[in-house]
C-alpha positions as CSV (number, residue, x, y, z in Angstrom):
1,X,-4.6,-26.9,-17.8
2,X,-7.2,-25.2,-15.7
3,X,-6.6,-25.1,-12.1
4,X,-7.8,-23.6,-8.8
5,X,-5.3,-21.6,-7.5
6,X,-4.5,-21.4,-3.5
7,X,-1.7,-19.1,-2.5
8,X,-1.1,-19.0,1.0
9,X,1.9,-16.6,2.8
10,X,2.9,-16.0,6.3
11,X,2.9,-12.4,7.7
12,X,6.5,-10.9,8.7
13,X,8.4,-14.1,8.0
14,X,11.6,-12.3,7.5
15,X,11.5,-10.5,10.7
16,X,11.9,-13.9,12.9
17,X,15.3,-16.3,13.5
18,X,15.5,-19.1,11.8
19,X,14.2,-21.4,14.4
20,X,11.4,-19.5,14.6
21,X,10.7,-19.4,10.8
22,X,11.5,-23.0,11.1
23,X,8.9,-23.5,13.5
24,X,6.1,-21.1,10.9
25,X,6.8,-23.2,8.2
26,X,5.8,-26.5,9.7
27,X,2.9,-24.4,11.1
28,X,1.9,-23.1,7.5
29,X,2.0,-26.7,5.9
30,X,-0.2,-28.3,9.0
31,X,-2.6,-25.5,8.7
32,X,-2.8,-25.8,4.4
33,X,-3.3,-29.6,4.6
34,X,-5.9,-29.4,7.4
35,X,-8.0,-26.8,5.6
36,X,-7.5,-28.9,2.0
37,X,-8.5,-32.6,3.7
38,X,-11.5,-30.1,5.3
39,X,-12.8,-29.3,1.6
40,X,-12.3,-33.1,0.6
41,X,-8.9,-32.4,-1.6
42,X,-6.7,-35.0,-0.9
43,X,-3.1,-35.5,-2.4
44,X,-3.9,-36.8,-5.7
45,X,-6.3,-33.4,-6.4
46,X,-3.7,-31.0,-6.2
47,X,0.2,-30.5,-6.4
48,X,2.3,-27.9,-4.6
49,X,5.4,-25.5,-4.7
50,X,7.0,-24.3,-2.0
51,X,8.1,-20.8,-1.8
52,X,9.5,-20.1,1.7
53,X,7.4,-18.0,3.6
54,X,4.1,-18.9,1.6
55,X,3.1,-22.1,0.1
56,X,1.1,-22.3,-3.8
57,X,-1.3,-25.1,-4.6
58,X,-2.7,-26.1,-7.6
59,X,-6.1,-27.7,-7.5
60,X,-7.7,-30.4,-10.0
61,X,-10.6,-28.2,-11.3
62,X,-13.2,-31.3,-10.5
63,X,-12.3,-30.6,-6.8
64,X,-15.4,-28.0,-5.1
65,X,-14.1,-24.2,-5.0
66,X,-17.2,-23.6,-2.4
67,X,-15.6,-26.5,-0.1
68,X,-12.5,-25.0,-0.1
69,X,-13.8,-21.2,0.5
70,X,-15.8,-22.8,3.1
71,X,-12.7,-24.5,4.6
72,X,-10.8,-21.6,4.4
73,X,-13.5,-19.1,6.3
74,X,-13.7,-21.6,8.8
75,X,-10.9,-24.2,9.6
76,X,-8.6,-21.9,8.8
77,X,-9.1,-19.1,11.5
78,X,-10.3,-21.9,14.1
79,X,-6.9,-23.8,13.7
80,X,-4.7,-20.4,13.7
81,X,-6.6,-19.2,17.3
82,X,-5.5,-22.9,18.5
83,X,-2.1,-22.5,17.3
84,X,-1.5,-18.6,18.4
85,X,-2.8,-19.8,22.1
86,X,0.2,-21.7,22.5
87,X,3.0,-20.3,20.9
88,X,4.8,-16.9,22.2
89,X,4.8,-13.5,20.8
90,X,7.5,-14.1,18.4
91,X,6.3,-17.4,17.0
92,X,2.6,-16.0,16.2
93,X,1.1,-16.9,12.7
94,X,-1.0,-14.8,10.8
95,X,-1.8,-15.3,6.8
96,X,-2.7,-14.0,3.8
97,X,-4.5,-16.2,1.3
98,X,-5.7,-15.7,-2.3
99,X,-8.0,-17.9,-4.0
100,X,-8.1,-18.1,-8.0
101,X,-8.8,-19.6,-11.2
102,X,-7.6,-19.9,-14.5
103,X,-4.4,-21.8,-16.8
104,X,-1.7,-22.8,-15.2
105,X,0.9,-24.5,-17.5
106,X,4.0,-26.8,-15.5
107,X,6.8,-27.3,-17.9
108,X,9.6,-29.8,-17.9
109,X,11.2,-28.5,-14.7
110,X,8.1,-28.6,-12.7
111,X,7.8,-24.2,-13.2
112,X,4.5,-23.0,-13.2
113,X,3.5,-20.9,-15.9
114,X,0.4,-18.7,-16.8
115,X,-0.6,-15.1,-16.4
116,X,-3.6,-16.1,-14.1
117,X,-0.8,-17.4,-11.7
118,X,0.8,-14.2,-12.2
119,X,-2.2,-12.1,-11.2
120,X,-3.1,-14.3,-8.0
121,X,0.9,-14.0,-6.8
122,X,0.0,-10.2,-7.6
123,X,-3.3,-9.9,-5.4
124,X,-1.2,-12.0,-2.2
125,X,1.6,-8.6,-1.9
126,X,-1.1,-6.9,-2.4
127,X,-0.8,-3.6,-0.2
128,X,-4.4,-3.7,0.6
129,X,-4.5,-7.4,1.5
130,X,-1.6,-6.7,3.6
131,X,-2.9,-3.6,5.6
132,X,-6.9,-6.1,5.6
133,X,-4.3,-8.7,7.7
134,X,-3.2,-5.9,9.8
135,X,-6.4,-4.9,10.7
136,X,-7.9,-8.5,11.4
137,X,-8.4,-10.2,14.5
138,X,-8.8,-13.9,13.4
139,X,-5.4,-13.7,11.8
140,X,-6.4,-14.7,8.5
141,X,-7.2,-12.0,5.0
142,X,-9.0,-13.7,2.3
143,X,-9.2,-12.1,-1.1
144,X,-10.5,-14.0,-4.0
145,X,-10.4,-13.1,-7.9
146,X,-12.6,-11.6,-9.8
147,X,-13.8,-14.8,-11.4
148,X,-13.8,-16.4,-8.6
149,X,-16.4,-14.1,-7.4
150,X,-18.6,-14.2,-10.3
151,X,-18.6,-18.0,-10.6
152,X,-19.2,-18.8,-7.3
153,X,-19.1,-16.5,-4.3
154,X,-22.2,-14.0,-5.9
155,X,-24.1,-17.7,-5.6
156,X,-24.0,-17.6,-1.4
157,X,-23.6,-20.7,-0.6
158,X,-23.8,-21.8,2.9
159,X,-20.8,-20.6,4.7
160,X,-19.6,-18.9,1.8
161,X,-21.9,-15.0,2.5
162,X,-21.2,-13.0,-0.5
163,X,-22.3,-9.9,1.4
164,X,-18.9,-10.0,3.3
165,X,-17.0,-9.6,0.0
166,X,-16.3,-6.2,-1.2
167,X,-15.3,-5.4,-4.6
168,X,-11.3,-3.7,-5.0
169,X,-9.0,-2.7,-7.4
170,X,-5.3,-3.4,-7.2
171,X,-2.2,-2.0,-8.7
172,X,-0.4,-4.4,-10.2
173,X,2.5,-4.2,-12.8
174,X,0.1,-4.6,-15.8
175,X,-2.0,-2.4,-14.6
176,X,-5.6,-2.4,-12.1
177,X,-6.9,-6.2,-11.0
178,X,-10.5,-6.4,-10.1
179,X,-10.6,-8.8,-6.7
180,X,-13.0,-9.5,-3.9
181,X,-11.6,-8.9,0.0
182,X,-13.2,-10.8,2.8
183,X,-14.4,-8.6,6.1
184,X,-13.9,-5.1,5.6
185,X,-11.5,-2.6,3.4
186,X,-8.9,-1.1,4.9
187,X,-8.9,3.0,5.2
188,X,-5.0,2.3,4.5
189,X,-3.7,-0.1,1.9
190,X,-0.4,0.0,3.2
191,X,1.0,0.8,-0.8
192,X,2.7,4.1,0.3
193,X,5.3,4.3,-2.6
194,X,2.8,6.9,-4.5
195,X,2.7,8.7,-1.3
196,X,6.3,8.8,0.0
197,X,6.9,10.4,-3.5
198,X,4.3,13.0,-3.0
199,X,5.9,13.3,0.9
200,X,9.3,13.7,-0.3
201,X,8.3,16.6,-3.1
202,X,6.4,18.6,-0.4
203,X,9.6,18.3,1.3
204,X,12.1,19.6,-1.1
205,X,9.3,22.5,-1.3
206,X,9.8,23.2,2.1
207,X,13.1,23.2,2.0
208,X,13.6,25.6,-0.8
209,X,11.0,27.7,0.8
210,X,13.3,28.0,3.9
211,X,16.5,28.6,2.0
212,X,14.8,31.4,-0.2
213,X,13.7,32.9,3.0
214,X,17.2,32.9,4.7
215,X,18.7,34.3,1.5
216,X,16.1,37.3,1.8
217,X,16.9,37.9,5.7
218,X,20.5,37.9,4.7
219,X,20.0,40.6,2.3
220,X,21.4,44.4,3.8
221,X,18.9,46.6,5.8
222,X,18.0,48.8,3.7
223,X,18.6,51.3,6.3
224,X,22.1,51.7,5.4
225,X,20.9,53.4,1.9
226,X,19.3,56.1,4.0
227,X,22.0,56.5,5.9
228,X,24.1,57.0,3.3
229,X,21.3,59.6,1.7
230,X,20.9,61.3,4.8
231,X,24.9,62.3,4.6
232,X,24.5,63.5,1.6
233,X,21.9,66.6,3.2
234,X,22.7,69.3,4.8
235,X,22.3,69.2,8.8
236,X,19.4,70.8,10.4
237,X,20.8,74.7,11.6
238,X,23.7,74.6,8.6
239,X,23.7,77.5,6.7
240,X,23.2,76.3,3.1
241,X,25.6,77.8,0.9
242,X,25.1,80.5,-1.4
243,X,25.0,80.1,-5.2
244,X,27.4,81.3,-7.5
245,X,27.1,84.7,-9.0
């Protein structure tokens, strides 16, 4: 069936005690429901797994996708300010949410299944939508897929300004995902698995470098050759001896 697809995860969830993630979790379902009753989804428009640290929803495709984007540009970072004010360092909540579309197929054991799922679940560890959250100041990354995009953020709607979208491409297990970010691109993406290869290559360089160099400064002086050639002449003053007759 088709669905609209709402992913949304809590930032550094494994880092806190369990009271704390206790606390984030109650937090995480408060916020979700807020922004959904916002956009006009009630209960019967949408069904939910739970995942831990992040919550997935799947929407009835009659239910507005602007309403929701609207909801979630909006309610979402007013209600996180409200919450952050209040709680202490170690109980802040930040998100990361991805907004999609396509098939979404729940089997017998209530599983979701579909490759669209797959992609969105792929753009939310995203490294670049990580390092966007890092970088934010209303707590909240948005990044929407590409059709999405094309079917209704390119419209601008009110509160939905397509000119703060920017088009990126992530890495993803079967290969580059064209998505939308909300608010600016990160310099970093936070993926640095290509880069502590590269890091760790240079390293082995060096290190090579500075073994082949202390072999070379181990090597003899080469002094000692001349020393041994300069036994091997006569001494200034020494009569040289005379050649056989």
């Amino acid at each position: 069936m088709s669905r609209t697809i709402l992913l949304l995860d809590i930032e550094r969830f494994s880092d806190r005690d369990d009271v704390e993630q206790a606390y984030l979790r109650r937090m995480l379902y408060d916020v979700t429901d807020r922004a959904l009753e916002t956009a006009g989804i009630d209960e019967t428009l949408r069904m939910r797994a739970d995942r831990g640290d992040s919550v997935m929803e799947l929407i009835d495709a009659n239910a507005s996708v602007t309403a929701l984007l609207r909801a979630l540009l909006t309610e979402v970072p007013q209600q996180l300010r409200a919450v952050n004010r209040m709680a202490s360092r170690s109980a802040q909540i930040r998100l990361r949410g991805v907004v999609a579309g396509g098939y979404v197929a729940v089997d017998a054991h209530d599983g979701w299944v579909g490759s669209d799922l797959n992609h969105a679940c792929q753009l939310l560890d995203a490294g670049l939508l990580r390092a966007a959250l890092r970088e934010r100041a209303d707590d909240f990354a948005l990044c929407v897929s590409d059709s999405v995009y094309l079917g209704v953020v390119r419209h601008d709607h009110p509160g939905v300004p397509a000119a703060d979208f920017h088009r990126v491409t992530v890495d993803s297990k079967n290969g580059p995902l064209t998505a939308w970010l909300h608010g600016p691109v990160p310099a970093d993406s936070g993926d640095r698995s290509g880069d502590a290869q590269d890091h760790g290559d240079r390293g082995r360089g060096r290190r090579r470098a500075v073994r082949g160099t202390a072999r070379r400064r181990r090597r003899p002086p080469r002094t000692r050759v001349r020393t041994r050639a300069a036994r091997r002449r006569p001494d200034i003053g020494e009569p040289r001896r005379r050649a056989r007759s």
